[in-house]
C-alpha positions as CSV (number, residue, x, y, z in Angstrom):
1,X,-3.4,19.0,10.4
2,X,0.4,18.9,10.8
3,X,2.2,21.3,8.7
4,X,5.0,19.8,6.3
5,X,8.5,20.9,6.0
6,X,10.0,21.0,2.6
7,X,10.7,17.9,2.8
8,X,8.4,15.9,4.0
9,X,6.4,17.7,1.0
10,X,8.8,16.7,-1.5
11,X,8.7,13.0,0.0
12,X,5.3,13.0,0.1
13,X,4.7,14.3,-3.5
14,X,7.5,11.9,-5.1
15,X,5.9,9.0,-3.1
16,X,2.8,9.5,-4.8
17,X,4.3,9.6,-8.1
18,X,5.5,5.9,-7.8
19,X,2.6,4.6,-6.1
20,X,0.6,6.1,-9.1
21,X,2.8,5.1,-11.9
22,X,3.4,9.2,-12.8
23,X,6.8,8.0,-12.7
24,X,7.0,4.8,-14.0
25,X,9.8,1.8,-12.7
26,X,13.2,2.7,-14.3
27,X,12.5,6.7,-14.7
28,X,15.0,8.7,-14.2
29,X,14.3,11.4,-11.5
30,X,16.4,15.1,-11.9
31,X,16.4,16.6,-8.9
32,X,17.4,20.1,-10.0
33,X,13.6,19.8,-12.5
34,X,12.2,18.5,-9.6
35,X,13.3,21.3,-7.4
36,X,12.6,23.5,-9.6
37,X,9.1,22.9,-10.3
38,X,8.3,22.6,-6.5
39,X,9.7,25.6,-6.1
40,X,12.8,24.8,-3.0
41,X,16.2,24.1,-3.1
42,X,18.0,20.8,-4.5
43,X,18.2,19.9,-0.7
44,X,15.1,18.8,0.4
45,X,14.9,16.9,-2.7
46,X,17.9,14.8,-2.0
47,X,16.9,14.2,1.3
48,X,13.1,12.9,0.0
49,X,14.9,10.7,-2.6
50,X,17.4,9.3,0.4
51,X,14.2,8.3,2.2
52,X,12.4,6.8,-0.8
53,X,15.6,4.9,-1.5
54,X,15.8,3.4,2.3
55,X,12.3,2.2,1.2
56,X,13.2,0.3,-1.8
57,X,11.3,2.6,-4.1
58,X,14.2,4.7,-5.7
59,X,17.6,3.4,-6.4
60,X,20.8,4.9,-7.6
61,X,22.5,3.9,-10.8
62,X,26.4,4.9,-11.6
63,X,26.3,7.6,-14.1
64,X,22.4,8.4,-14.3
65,X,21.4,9.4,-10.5
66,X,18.5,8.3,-8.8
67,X,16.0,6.4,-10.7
68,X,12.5,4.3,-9.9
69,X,13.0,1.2,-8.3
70,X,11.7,-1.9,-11.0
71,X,9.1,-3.8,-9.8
72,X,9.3,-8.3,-9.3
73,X,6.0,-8.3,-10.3
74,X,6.1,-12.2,-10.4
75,X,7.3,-11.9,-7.0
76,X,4.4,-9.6,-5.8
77,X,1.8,-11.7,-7.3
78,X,2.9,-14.7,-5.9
79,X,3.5,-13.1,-2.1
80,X,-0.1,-11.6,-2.1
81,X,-1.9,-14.8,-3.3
82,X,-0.1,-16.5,-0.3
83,X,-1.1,-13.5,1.8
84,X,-4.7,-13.2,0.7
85,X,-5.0,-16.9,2.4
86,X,-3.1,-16.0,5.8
87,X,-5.1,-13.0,6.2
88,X,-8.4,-14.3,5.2
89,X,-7.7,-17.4,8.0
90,X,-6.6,-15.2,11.1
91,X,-10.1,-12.8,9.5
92,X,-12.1,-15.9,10.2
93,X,-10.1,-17.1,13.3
94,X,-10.6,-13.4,15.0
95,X,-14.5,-13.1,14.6
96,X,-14.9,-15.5,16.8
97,X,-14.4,-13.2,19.5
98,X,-13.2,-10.1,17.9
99,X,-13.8,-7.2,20.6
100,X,-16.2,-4.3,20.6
101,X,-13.4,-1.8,21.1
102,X,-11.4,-3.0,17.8
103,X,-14.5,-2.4,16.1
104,X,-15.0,0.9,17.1
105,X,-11.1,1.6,16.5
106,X,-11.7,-0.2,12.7
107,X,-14.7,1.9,11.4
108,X,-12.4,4.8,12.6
109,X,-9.8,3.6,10.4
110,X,-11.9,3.2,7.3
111,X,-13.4,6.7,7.8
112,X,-9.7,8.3,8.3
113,X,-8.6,6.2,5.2
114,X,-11.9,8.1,3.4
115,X,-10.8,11.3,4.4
116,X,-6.8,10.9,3.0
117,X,-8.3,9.5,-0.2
118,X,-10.4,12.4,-0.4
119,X,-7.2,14.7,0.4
120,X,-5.8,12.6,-2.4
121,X,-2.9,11.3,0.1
122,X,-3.0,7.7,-0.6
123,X,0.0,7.8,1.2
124,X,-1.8,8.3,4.7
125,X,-4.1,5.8,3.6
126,X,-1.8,3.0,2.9
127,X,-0.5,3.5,6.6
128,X,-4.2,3.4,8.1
129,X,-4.8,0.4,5.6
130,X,-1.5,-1.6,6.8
131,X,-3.1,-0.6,10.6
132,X,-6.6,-1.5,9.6
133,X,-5.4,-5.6,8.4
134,X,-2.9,-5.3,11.2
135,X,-5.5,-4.7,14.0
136,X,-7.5,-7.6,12.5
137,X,-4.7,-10.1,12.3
138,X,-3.8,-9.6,15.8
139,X,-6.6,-10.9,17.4
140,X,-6.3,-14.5,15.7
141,X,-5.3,-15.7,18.8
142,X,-2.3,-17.6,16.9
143,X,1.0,-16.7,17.3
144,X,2.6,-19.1,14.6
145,X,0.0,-17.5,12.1
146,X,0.2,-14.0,13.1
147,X,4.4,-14.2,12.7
148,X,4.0,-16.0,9.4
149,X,1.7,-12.8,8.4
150,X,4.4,-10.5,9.2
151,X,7.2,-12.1,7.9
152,X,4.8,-11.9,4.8
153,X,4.5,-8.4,4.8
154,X,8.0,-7.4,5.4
155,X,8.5,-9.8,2.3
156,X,6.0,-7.9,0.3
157,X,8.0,-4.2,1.6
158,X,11.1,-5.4,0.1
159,X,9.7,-6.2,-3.3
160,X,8.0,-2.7,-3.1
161,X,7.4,-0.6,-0.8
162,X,4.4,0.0,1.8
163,X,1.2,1.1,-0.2
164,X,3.0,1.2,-3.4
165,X,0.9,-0.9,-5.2
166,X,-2.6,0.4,-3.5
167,X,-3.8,2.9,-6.7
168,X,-6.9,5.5,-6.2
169,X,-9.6,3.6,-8.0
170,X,-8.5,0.2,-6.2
171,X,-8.8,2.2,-2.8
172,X,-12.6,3.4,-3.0
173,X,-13.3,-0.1,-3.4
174,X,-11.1,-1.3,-0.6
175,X,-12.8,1.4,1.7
176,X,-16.2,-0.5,1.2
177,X,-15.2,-4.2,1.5
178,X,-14.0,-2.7,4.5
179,X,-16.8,-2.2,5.8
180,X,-18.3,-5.4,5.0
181,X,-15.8,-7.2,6.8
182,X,-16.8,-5.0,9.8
183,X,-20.2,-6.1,9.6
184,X,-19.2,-10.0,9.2
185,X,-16.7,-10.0,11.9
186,X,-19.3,-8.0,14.1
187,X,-21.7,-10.7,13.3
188,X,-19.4,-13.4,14.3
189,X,-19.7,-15.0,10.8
190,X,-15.9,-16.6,10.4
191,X,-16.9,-18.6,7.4
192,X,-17.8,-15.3,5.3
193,X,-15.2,-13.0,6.5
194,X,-12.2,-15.5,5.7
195,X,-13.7,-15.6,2.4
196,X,-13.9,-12.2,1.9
197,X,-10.2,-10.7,4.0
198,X,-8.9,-13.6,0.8
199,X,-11.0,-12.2,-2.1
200,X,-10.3,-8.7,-0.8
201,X,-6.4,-9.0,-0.8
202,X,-6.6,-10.8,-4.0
203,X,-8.7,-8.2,-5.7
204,X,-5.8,-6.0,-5.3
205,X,-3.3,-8.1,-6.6
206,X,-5.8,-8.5,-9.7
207,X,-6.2,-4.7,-10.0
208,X,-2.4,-4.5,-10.0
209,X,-1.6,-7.0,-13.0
210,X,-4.7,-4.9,-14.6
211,X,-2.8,-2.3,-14.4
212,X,0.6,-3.7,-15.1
213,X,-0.6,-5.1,-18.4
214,X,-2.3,-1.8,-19.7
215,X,0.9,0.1,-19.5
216,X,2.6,-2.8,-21.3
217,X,0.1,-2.0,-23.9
218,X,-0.1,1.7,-23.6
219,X,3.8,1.8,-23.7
220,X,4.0,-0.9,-27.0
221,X,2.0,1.9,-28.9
222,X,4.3,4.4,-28.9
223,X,7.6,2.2,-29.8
């Protein structure tokens, strides 16, 4: 395992945060508590918060400091409904012929995306889940598609960032639909694995709103 400098660990530990909803869109972050409680210097911790900022997760507003980017969840909801189509046709498009080496390279992925959710860096296992659809998309064999899937994901990184609305319970779930699209694309079955690449992504848009509305509720309790 790599080591982490300070502040890849501060990065890492803010990141999670977010993507968690410990700090919740429109939170305030103070770097000197935050420093202070990870035990470093202000610096790393200004240099974590410029990096979650480049990533649209943290923005700075005059006279408070850095704070948690706000979510378009409207926005989000709409992209990944579009997406859950585009990925679930290039799914079904790719098993045609989908090769014995991306196989292999896939179940790798899921079992190094068990691993980081074990570690509880869901982090890592956004990356290896982005790699996992990305792998699968690229062997649709349709260049118009496959640019209208990325365009789609850079669109969905500028509402949020990467992973950011992946959560842990959502994620053990994800690991085993995984694996069923394995076995369908495996078996050639394009029919079943376009369905489920669509229900898949659209799960997670589902588990999001879930979530969405029970802070709404959790947060109308305490006003």
């Amino acid at each position: 395992m790599i080591r982490e400098n300070k502040q890849q660990k501060v990065y890492r530990i803010l990141k999670g945060r977010i993507i968690e909803r410990e700090y919740v869109p429109g939170q305030r972050i103070v770097i000197d508590q935050i420093a202070k409680e990870l035990a470093t210097s202000s610096i790393p911790v200004r240099e974590a918060i410029r990096q979650l900022e480049a990533e649209r997760l943290v923005v700075y507003k005059r006279n408070i400091g850095p704070v948690v980017a706000e979510v378009n969840e409207s926005d989000y909801l709409d992209t990944v409904h579009v997406l859950a189509r585009l990925e679930g046709y290039a799914a079904g498009l790719a098993a045609k012929s989908f090769p014995k080496e991306k196989l292999k390279l896939l179940r790798e992925l899921n079992i190094s995306m068990e691993e980081a959710l074990e570690d509880f860096d869901i982090i890592q296992f956004s990356k290896l889940n982005a790699t996992f659809h990305r792998i699968i998309c690229e062997q649709c064999d349709n260049n118009y598609l496959l640019e209208t899937i990325q365009n789609t994901w850079n669109r969905i990184d500028s509402i949020r960032g990467t992973g950011s609305t992946l959560y842990s319970k959502r994620v053990k779930e994800s690991i085993q639909e995984h694996k069923e699209i394995i076995a369908l694309l495996e078996s050639g079955d394009s029919e079943q694995v376009e369905i489920l690449a669509r229900d898949h992504k659209i799960k997670t848009a589902e588990n999001f709103e879930k979530r969405r509305k029970n802070l709404i509720e959790t947060n109308s309790l305490f006003m």
